[in-house]
C-alpha positions in Angstrom: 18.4 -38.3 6.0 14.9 -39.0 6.4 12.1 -36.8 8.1 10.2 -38.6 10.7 7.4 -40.5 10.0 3.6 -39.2 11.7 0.5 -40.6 12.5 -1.3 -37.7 10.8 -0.8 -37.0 7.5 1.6 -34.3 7.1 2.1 -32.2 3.5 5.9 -31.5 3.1 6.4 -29.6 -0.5 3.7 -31.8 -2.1 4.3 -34.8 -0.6 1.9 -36.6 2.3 3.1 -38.0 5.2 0.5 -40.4 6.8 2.4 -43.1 9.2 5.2 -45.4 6.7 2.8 -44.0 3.8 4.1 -40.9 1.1 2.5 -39.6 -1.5 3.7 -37.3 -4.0 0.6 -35.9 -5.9 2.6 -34.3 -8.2 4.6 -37.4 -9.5 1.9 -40.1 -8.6 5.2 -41.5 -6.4 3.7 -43.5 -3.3 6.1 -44.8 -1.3 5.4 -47.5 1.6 8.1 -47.7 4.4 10.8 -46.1 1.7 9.4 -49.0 -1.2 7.7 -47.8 -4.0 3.8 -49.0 -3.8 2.4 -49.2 -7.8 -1.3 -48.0 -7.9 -4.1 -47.1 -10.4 -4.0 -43.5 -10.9 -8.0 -43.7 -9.2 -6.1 -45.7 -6.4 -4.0 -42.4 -6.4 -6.7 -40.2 -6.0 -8.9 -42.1 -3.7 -5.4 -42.1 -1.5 -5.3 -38.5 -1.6 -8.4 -37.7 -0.9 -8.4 -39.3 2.4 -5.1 -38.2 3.8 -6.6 -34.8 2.8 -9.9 -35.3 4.8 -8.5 -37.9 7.4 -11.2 -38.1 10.2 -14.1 -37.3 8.1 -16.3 -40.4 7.0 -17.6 -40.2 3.3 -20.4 -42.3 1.8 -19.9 -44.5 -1.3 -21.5 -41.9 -3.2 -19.3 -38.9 -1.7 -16.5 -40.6 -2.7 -18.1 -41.2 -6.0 -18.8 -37.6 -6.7 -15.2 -36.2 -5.2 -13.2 -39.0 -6.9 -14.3 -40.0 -10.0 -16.7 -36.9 -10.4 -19.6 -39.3 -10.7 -22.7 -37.4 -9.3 -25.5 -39.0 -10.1 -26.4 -42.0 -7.7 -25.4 -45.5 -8.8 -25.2 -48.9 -7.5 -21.5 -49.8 -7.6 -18.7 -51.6 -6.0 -16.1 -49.8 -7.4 -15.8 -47.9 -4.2 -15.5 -50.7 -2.1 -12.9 -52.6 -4.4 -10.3 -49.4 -4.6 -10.8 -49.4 -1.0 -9.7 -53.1 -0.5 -6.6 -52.8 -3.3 -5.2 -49.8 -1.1 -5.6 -51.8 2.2 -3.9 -55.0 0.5 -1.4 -52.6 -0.8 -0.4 -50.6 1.4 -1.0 -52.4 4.6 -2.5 -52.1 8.0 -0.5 -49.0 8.4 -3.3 -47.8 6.4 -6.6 -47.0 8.6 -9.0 -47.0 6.5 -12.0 -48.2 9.1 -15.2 -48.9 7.5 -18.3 -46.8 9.2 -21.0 -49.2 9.6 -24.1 -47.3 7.0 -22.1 -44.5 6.1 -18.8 -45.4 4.5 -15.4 -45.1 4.9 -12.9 -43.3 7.4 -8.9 -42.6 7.4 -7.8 -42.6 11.1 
């Protein structure tokens, strides 16, 4: 039987609940609506870390420094692109609103 879905994101075991979306950090498993989702192991961790911090916006270069452990400041879309691959992904189930000059959110 399955558990009910939430609008926040919800850690069962190891798993995160956020909406249709799980994600088993321990596996790598991400699961949309019950389908498996394939994504980039960064994909993975930039997933992660925003169910973890939903409702906190992060810069670009937050989200550098907590996600690929960059620290020192660089001009790059990588960011941006991981950002767009897990919306086209995982759907508009996923809020991830973009804060105008600061970053990006998770509802």
């Amino acid at each position: 039987m399955m558990e009910p879905r939430t609008r926040y994101p919800v850690q069962t075991g190891n798993r995160l609940l956020y909406k249709n979306i799980e994600l088993d950090p321990g596996t790598g498993r991400v699961l949309r609506d019950g389908v498996p989702v394939t994504l980039s192991p960064k994909e993975r961790c930039l997933l992660a870390f925003l169910l973890t911090h939903r409702g906190q916006a992060f810069t670009r270069e937050e989200l550098l420094a907590c996600v690929w452990g960059v620290t020192s400041p660089q001009r790059t879309r990588t960011v941006d692109m991981h950002i767009r691959q897990l919306r086209r992904k995982l759907g508009p189930e996923l809020d991830i609103v973009t804060v105008f000059k600061v970053g990006y959110r998770l509802n």
